[in-house]
mmCIF file as Biopython writes it, N, C-alpha, C and O atoms, coordinates in Angstrom:
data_model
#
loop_
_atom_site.group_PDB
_atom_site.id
_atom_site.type_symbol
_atom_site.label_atom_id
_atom_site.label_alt_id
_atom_site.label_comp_id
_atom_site.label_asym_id
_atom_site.label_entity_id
_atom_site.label_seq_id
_atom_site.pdbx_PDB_ins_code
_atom_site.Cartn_x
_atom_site.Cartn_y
_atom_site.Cartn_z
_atom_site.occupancy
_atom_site.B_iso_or_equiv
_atom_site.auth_seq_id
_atom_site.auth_asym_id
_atom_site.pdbx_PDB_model_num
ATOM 1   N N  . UNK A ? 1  ? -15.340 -45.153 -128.102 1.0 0.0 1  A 1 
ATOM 2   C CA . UNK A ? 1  ? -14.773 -44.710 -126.844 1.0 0.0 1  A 1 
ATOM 3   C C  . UNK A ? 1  ? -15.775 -43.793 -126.160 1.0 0.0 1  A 1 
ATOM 4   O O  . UNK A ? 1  ? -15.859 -42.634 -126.565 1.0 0.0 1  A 1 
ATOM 5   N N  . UNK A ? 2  ? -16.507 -44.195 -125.204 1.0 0.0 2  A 1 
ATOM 6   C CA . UNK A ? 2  ? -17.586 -43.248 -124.345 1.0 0.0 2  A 1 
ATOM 7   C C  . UNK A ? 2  ? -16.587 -42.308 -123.849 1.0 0.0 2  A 1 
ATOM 8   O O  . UNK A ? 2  ? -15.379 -42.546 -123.840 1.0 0.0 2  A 1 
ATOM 9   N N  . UNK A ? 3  ? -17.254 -40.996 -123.347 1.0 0.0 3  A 1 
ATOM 10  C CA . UNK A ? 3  ? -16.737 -40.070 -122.917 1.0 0.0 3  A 1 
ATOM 11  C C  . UNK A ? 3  ? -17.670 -39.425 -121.930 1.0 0.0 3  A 1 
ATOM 12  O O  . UNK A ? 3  ? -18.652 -38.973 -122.519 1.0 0.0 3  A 1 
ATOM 13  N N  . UNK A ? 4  ? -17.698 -39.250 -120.785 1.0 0.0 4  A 1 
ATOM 14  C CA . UNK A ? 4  ? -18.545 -39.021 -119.871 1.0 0.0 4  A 1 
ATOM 15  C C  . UNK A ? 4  ? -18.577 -37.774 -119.177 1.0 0.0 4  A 1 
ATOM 16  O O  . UNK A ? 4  ? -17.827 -37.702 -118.204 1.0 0.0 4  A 1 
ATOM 17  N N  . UNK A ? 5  ? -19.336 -36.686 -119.478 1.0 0.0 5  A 1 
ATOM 18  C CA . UNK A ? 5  ? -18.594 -35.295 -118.697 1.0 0.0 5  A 1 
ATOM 19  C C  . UNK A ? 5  ? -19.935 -35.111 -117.727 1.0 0.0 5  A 1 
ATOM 20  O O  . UNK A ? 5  ? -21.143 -35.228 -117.929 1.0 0.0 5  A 1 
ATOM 21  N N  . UNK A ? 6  ? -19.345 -34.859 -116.891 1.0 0.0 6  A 1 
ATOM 22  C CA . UNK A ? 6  ? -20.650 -34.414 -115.363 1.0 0.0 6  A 1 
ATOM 23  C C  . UNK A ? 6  ? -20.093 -33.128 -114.522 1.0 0.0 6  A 1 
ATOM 24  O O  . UNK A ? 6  ? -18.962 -33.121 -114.035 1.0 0.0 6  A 1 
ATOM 25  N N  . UNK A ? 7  ? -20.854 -32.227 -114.425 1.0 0.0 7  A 1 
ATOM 26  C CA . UNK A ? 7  ? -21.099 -31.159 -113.891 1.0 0.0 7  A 1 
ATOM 27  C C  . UNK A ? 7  ? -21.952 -31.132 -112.688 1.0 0.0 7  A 1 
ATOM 28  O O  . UNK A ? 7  ? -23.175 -31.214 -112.572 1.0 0.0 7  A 1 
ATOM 29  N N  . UNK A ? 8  ? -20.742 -30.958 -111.582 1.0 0.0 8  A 1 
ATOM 30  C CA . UNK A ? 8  ? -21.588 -30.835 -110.338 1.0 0.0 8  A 1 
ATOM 31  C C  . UNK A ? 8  ? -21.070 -29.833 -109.403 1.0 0.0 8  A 1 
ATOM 32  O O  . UNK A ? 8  ? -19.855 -29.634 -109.390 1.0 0.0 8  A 1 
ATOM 33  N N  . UNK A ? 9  ? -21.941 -29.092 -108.520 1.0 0.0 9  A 1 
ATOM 34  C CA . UNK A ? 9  ? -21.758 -28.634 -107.691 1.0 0.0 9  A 1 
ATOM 35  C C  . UNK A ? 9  ? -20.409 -28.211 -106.956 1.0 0.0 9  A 1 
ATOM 36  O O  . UNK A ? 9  ? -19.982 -28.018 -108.094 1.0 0.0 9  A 1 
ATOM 37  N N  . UNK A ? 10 ? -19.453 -27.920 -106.227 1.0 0.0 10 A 1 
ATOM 38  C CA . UNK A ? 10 ? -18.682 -28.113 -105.545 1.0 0.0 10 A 1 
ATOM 39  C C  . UNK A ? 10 ? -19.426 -28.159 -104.099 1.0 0.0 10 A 1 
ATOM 40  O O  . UNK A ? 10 ? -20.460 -27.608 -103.722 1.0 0.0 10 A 1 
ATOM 41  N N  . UNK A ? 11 ? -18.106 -29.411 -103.127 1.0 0.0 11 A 1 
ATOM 42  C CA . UNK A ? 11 ? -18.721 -29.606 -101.922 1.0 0.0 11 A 1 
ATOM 43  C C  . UNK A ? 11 ? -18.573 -31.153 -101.796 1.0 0.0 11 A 1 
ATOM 44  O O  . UNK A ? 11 ? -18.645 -31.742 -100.717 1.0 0.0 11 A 1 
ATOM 45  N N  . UNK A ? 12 ? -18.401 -31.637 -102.760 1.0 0.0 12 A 1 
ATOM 46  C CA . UNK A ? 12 ? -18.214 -33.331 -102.381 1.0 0.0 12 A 1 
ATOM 47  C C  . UNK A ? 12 ? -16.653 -33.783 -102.397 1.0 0.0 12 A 1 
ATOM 48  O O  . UNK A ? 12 ? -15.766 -33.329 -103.119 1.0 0.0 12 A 1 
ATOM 49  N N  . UNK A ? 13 ? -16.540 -34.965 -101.248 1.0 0.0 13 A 1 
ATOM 50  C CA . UNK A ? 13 ? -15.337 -35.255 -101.208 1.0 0.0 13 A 1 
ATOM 51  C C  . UNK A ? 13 ? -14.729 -35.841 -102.151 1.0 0.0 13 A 1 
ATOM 52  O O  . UNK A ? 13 ? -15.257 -36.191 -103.207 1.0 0.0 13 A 1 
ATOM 53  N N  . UNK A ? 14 ? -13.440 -36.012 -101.808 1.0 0.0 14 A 1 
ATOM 54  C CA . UNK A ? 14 ? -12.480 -36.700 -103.023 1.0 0.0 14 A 1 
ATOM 55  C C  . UNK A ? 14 ? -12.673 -37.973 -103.177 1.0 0.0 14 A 1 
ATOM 56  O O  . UNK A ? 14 ? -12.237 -38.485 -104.209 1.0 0.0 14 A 1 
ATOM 57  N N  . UNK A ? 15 ? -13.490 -38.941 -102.028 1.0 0.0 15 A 1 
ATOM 58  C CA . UNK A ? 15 ? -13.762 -40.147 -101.960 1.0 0.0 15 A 1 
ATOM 59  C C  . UNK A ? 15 ? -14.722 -40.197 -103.077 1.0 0.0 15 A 1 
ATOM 60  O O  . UNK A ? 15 ? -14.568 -40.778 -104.151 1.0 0.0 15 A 1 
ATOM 61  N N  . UNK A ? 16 ? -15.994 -39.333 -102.572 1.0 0.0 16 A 1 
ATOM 62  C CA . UNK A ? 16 ? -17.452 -39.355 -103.174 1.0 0.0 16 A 1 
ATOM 63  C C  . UNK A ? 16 ? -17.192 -39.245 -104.654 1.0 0.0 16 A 1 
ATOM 64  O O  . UNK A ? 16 ? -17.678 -40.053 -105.447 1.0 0.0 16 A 1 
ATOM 65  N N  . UNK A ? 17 ? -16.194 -37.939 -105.133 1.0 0.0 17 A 1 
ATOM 66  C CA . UNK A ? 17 ? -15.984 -38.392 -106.581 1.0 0.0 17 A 1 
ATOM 67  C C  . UNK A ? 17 ? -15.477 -39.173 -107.216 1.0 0.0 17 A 1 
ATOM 68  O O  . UNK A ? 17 ? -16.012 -39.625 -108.228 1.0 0.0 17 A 1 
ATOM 69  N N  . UNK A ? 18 ? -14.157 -39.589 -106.737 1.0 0.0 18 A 1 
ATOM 70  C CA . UNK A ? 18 ? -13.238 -41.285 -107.178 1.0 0.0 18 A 1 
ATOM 71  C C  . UNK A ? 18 ? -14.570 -42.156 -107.303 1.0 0.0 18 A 1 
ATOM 72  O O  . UNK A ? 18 ? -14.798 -42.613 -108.423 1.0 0.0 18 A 1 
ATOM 73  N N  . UNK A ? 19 ? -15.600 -42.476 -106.141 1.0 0.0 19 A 1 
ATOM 74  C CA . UNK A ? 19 ? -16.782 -42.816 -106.428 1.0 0.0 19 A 1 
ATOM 75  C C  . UNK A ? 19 ? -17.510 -42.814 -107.846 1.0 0.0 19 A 1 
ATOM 76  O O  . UNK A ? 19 ? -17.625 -43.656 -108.737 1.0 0.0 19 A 1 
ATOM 77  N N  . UNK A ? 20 ? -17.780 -42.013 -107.738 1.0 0.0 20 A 1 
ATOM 78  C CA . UNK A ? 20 ? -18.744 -41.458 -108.701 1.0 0.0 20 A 1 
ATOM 79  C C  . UNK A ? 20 ? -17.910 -41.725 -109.927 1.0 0.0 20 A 1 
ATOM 80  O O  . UNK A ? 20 ? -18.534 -42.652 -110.443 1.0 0.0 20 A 1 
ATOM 81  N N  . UNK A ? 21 ? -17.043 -41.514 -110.582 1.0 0.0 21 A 1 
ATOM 82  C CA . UNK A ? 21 ? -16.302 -41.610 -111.437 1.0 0.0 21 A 1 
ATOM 83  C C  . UNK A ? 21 ? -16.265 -43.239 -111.480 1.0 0.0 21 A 1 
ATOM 84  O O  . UNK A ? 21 ? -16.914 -43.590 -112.465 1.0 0.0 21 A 1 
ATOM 85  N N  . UNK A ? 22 ? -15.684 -44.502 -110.691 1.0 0.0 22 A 1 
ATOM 86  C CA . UNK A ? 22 ? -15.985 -45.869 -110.814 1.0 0.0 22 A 1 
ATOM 87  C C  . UNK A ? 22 ? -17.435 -46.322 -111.223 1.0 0.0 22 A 1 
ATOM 88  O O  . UNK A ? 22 ? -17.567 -47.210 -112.066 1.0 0.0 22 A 1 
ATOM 89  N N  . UNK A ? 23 ? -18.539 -45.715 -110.629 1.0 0.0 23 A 1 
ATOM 90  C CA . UNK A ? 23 ? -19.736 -46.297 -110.914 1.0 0.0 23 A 1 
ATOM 91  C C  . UNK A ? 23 ? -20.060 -45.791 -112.228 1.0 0.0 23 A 1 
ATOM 92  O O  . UNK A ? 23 ? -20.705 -46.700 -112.750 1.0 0.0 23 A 1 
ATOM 93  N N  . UNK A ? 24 ? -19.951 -44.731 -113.132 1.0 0.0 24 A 1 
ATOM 94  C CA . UNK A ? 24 ? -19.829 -44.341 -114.315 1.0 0.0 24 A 1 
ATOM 95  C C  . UNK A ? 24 ? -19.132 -44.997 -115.428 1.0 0.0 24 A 1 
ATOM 96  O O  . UNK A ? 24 ? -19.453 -45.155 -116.606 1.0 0.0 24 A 1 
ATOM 97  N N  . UNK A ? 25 ? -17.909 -45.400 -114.630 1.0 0.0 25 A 1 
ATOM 98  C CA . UNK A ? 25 ? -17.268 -46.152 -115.802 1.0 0.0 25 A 1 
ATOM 99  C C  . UNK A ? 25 ? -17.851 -47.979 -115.943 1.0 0.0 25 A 1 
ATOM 100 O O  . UNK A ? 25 ? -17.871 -48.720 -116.926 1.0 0.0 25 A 1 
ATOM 101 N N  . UNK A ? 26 ? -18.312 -48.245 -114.352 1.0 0.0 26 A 1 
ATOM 102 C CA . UNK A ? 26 ? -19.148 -49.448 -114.748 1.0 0.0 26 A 1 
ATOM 103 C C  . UNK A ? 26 ? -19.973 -49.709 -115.538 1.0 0.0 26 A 1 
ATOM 104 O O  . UNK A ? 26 ? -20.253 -50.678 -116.243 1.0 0.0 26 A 1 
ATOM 105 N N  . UNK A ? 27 ? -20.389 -48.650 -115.343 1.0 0.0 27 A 1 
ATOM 106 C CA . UNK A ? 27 ? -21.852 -48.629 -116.105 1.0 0.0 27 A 1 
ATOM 107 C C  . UNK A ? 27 ? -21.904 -48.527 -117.648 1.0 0.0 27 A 1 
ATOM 108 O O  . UNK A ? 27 ? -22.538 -49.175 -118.481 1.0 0.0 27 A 1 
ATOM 109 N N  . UNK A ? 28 ? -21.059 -47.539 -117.752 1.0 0.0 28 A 1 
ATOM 110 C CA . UNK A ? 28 ? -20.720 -47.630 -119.791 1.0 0.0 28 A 1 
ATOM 111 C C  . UNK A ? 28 ? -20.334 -49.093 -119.914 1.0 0.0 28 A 1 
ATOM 112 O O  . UNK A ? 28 ? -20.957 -49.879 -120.629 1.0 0.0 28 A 1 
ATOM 113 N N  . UNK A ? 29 ? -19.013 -49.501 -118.999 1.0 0.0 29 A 1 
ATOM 114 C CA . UNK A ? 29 ? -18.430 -51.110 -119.610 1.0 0.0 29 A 1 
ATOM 115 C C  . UNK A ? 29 ? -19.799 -52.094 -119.457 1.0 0.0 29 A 1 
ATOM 116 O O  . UNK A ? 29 ? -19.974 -53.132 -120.096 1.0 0.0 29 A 1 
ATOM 117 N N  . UNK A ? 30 ? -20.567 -51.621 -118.630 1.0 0.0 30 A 1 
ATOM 118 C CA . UNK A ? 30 ? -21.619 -52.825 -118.902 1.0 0.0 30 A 1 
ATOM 119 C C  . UNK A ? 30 ? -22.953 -52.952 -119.600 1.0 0.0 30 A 1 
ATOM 120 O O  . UNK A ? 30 ? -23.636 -53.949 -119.833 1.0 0.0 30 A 1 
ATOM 121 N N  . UNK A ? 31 ? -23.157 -51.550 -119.898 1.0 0.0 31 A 1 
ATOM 122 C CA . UNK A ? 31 ? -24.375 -51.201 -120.682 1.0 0.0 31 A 1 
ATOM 123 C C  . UNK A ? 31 ? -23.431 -51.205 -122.256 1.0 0.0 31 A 1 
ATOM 124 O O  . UNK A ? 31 ? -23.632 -52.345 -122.673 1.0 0.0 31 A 1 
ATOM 125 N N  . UNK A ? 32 ? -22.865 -50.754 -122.901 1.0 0.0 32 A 1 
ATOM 126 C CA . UNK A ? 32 ? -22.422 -50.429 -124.066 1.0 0.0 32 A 1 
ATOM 127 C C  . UNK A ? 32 ? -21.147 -51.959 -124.213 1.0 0.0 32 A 1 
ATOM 128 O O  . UNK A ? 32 ? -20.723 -52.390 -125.285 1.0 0.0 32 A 1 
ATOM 129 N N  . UNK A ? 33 ? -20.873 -52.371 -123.162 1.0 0.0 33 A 1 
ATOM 130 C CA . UNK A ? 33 ? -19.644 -52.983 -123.479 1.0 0.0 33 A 1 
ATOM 131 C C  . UNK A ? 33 ? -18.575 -52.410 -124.114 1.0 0.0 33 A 1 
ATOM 132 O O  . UNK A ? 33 ? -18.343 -52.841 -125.244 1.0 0.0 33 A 1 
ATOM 133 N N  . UNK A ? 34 ? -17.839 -51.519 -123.665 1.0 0.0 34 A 1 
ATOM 134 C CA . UNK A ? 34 ? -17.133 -50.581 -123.773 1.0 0.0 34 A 1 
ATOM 135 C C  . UNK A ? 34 ? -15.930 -51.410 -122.994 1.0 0.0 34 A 1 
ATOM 136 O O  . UNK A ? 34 ? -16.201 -52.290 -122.178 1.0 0.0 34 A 1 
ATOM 137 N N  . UNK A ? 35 ? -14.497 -51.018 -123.347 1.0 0.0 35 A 1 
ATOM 138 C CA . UNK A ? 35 ? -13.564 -51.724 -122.787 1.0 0.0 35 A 1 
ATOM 139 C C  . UNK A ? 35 ? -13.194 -51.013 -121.590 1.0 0.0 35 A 1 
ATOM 140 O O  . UNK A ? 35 ? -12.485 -50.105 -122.023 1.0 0.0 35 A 1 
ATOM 141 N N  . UNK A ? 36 ? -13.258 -50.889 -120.306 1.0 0.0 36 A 1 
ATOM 142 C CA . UNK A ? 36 ? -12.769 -50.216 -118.978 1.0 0.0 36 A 1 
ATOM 143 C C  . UNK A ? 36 ? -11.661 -49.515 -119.706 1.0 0.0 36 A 1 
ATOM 144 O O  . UNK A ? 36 ? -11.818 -48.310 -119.508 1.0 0.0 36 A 1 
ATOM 145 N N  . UNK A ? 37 ? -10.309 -49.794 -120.677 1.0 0.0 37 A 1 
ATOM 146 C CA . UNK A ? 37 ? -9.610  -48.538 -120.688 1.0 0.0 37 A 1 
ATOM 147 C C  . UNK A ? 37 ? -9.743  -47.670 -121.680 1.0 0.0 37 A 1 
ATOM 148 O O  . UNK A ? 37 ? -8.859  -46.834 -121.866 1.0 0.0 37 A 1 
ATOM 149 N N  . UNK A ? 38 ? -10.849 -47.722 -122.466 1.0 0.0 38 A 1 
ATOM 150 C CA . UNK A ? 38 ? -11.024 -46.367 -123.430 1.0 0.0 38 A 1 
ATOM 151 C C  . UNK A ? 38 ? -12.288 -45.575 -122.823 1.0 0.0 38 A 1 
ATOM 152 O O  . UNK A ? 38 ? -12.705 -44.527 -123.316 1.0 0.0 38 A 1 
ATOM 153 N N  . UNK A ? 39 ? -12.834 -46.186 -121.718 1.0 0.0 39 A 1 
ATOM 154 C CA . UNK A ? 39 ? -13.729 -44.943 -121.145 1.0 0.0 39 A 1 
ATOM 155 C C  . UNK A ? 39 ? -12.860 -43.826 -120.924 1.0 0.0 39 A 1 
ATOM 156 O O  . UNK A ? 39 ? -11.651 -43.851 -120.697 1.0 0.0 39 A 1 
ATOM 157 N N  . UNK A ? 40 ? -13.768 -42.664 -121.035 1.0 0.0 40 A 1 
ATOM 158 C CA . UNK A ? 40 ? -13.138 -41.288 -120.380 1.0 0.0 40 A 1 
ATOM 159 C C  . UNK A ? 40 ? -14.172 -40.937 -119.406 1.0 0.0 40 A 1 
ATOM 160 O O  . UNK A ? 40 ? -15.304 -41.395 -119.561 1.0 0.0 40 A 1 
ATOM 161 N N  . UNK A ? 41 ? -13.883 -40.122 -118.354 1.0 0.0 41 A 1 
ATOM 162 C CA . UNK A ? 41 ? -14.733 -39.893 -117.126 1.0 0.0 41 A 1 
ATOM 163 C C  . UNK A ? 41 ? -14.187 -38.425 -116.843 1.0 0.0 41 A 1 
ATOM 164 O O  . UNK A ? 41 ? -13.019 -38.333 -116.465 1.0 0.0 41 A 1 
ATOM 165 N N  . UNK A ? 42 ? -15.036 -37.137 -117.017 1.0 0.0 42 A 1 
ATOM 166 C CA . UNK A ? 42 ? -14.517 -36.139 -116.827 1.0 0.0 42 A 1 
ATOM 167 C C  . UNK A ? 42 ? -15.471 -35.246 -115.840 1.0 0.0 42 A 1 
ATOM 168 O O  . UNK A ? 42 ? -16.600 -34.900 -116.186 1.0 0.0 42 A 1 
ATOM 169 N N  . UNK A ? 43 ? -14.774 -34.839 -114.311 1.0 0.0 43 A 1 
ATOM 170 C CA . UNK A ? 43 ? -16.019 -34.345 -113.470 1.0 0.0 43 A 1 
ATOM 171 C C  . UNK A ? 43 ? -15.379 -33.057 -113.889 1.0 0.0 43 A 1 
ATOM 172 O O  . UNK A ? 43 ? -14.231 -33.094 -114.331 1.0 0.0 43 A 1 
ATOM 173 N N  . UNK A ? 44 ? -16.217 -31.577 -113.759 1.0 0.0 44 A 1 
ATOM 174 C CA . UNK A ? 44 ? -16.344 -30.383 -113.867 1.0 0.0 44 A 1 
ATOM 175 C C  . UNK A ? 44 ? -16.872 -30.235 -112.296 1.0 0.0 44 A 1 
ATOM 176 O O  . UNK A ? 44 ? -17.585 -31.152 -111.888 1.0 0.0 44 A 1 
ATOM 177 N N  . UNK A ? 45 ? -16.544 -29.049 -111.315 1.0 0.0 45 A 1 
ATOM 178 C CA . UNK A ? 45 ? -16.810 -28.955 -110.112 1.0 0.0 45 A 1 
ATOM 179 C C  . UNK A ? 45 ? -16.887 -27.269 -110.746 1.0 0.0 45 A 1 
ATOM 180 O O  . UNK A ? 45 ? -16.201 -26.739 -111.620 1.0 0.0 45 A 1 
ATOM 181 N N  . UNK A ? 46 ? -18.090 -26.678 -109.852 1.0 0.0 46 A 1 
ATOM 182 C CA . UNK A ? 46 ? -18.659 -25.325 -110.680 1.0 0.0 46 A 1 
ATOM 183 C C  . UNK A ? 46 ? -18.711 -24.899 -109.066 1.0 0.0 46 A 1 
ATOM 184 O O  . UNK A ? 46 ? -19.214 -25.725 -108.304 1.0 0.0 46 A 1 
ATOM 185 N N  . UNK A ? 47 ? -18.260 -23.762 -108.567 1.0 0.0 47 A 1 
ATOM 186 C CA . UNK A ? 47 ? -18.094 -23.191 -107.475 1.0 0.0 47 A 1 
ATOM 187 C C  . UNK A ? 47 ? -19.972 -22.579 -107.613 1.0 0.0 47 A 1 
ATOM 188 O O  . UNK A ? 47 ? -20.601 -22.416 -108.658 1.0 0.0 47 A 1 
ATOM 189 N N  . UNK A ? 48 ? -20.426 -22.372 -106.282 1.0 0.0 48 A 1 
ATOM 190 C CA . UNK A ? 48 ? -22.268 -21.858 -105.808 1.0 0.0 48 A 1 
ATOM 191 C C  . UNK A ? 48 ? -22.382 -20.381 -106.712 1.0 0.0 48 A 1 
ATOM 192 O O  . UNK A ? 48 ? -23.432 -20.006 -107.233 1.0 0.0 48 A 1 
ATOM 193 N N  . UNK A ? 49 ? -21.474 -19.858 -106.762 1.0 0.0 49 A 1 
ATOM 194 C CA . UNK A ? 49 ? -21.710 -18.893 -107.265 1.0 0.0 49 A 1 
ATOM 195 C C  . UNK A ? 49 ? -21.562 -18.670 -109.042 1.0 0.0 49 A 1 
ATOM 196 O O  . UNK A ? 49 ? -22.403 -17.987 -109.626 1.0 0.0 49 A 1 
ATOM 197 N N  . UNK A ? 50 ? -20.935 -19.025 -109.450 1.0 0.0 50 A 1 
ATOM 198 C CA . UNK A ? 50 ? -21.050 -19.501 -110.512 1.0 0.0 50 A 1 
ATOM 199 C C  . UNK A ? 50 ? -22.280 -20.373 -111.764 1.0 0.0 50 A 1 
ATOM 200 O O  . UNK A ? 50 ? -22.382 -20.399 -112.990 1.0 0.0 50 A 1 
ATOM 201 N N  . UNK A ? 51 ? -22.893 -20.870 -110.816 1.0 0.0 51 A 1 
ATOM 202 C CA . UNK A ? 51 ? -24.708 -21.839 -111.138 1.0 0.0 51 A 1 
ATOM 203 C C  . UNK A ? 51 ? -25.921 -21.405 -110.785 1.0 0.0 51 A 1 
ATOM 204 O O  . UNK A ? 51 ? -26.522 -21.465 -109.712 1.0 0.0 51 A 1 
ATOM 205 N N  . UNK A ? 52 ? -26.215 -20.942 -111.868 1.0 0.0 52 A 1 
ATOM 206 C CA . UNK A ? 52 ? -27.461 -20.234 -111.629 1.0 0.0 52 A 1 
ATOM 207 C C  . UNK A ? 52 ? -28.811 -20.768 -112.150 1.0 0.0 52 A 1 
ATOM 208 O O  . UNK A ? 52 ? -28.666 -21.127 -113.319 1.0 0.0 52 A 1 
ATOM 209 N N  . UNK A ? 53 ? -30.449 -21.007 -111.576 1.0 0.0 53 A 1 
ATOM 210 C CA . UNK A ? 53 ? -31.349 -21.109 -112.487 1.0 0.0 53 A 1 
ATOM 211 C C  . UNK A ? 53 ? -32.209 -20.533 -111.871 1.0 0.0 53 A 1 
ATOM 212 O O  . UNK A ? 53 ? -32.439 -20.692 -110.672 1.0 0.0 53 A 1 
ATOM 213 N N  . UNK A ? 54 ? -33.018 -19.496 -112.927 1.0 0.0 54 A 1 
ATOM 214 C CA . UNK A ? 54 ? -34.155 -18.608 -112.827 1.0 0.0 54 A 1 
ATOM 215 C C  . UNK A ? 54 ? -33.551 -17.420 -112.039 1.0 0.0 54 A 1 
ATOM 216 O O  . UNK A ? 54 ? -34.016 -17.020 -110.971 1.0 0.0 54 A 1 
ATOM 217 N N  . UNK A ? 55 ? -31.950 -16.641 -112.968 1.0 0.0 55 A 1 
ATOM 218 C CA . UNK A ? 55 ? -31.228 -15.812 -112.497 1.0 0.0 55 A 1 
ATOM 219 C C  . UNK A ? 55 ? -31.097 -15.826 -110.984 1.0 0.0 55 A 1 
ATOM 220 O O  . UNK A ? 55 ? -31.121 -14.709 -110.468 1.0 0.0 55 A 1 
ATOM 221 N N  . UNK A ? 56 ? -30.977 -16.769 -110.245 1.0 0.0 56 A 1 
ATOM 222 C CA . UNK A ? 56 ? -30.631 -17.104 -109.075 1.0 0.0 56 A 1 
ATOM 223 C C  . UNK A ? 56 ? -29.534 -17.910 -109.082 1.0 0.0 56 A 1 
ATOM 224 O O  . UNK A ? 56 ? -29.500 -18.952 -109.736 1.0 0.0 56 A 1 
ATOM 225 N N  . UNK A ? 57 ? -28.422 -17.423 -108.251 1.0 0.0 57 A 1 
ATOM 226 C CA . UNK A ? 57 ? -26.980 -18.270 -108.152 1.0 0.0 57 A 1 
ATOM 227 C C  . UNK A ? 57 ? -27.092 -19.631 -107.116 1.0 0.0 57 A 1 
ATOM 228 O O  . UNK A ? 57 ? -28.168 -19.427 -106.553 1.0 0.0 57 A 1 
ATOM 229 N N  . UNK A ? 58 ? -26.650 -20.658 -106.679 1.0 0.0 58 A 1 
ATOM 230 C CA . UNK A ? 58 ? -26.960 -21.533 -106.096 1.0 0.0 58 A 1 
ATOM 231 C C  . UNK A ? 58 ? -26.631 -20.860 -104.465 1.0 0.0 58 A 1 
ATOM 232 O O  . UNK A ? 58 ? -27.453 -20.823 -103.550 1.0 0.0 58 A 1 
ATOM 233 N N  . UNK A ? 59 ? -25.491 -20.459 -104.421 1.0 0.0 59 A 1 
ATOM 234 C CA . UNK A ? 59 ? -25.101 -19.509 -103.599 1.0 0.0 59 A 1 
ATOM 235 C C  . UNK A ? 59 ? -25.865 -18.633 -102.835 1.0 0.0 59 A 1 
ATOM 236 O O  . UNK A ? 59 ? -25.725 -18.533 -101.617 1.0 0.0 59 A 1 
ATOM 237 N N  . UNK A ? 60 ? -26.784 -17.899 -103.586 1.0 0.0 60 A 1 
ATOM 238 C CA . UNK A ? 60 ? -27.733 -16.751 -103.090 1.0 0.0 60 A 1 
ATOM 239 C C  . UNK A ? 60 ? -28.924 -17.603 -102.565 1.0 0.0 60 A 1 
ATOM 240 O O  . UNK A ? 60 ? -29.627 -17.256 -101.616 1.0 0.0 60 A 1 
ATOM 241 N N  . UNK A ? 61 ? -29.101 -18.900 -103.367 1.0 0.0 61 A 1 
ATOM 242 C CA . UNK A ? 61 ? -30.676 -19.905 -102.636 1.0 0.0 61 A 1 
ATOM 243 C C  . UNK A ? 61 ? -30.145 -20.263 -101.689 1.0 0.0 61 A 1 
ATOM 244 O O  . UNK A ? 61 ? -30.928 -20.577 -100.793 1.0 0.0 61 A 1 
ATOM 245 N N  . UNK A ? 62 ? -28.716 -20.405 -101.375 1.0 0.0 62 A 1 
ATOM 246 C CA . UNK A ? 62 ? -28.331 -21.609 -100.415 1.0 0.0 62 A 1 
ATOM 247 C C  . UNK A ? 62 ? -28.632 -20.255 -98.831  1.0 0.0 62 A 1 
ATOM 248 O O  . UNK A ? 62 ? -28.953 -20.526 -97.674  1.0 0.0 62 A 1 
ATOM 249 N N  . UNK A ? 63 ? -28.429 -19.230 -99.300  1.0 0.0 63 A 1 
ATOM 250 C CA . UNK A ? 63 ? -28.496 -18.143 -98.490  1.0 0.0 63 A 1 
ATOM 251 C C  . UNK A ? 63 ? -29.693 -17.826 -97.668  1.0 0.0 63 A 1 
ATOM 252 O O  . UNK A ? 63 ? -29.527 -17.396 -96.527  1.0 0.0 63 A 1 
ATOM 253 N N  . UNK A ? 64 ? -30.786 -17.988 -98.112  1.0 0.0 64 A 1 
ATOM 254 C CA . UNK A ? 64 ? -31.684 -17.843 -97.521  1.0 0.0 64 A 1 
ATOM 255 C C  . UNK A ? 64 ? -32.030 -18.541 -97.288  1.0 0.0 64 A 1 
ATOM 256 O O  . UNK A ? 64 ? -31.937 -19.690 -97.722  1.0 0.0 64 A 1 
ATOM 257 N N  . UNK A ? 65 ? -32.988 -17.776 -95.894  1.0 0.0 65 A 1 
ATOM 258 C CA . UNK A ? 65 ? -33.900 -19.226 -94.799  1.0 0.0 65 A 1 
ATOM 259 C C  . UNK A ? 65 ? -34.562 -20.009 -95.465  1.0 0.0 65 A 1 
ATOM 260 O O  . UNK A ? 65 ? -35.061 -19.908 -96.585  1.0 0.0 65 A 1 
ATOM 261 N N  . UNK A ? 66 ? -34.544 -21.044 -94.505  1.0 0.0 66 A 1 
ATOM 262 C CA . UNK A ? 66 ? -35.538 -22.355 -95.333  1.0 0.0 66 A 1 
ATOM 263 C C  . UNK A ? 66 ? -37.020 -22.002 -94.731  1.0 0.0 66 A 1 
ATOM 264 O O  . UNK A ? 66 ? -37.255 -21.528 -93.619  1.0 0.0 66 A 1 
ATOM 265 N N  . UNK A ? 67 ? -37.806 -22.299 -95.590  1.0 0.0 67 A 1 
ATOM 266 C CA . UNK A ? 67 ? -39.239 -21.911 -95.806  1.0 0.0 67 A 1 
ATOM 267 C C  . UNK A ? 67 ? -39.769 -22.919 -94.903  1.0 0.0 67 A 1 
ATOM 268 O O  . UNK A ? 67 ? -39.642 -24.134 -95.057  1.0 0.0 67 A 1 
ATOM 269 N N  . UNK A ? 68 ? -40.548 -22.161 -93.667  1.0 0.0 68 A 1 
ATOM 270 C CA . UNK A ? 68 ? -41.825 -22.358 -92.575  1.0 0.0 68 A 1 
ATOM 271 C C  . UNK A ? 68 ? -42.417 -23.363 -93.194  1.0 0.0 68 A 1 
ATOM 272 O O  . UNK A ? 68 ? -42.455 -23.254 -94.420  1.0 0.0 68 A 1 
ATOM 273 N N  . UNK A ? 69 ? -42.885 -24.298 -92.734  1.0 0.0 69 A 1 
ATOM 274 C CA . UNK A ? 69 ? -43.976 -25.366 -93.051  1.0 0.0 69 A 1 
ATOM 275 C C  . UNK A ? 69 ? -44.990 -25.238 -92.183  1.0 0.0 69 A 1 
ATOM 276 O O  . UNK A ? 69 ? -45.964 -25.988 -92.256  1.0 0.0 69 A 1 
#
């Protein structure tokens, strides 16, 4: 029984994840041959402030200006 957990962002619609969640479960039933009803598909939605890398919150990058070219 695959079990699929994904961690993303918050900010995407309810479409985009129902999405995302179908193309995941295709993909196990067709790579593993896995039966469509023992997949599990589990999204985690992590609020900006909460996600951090290189002690920076996503929140605080999303904050500042975008860099001059």
């Amino acid at each position: 029984m695959p079990f699929i957990d994904v961690t993303l962002g918050t900010g995407r619609t309810p479409e985009q994840v129902r999405a995302l969640i179908h193309e995941l479960t295709q993909a196990a039933h067709r790579t593993v041959g896995a039966p469509l009803s023992s997949i599990r598909v589990v999204i985690r939605e992590v609020e900006p402030a909460h996600w951090a890398a290189g002690d920076v919150t996503t929140e605080e990058r999303n904050a500042r200006p975008a860099p001059e070219h």
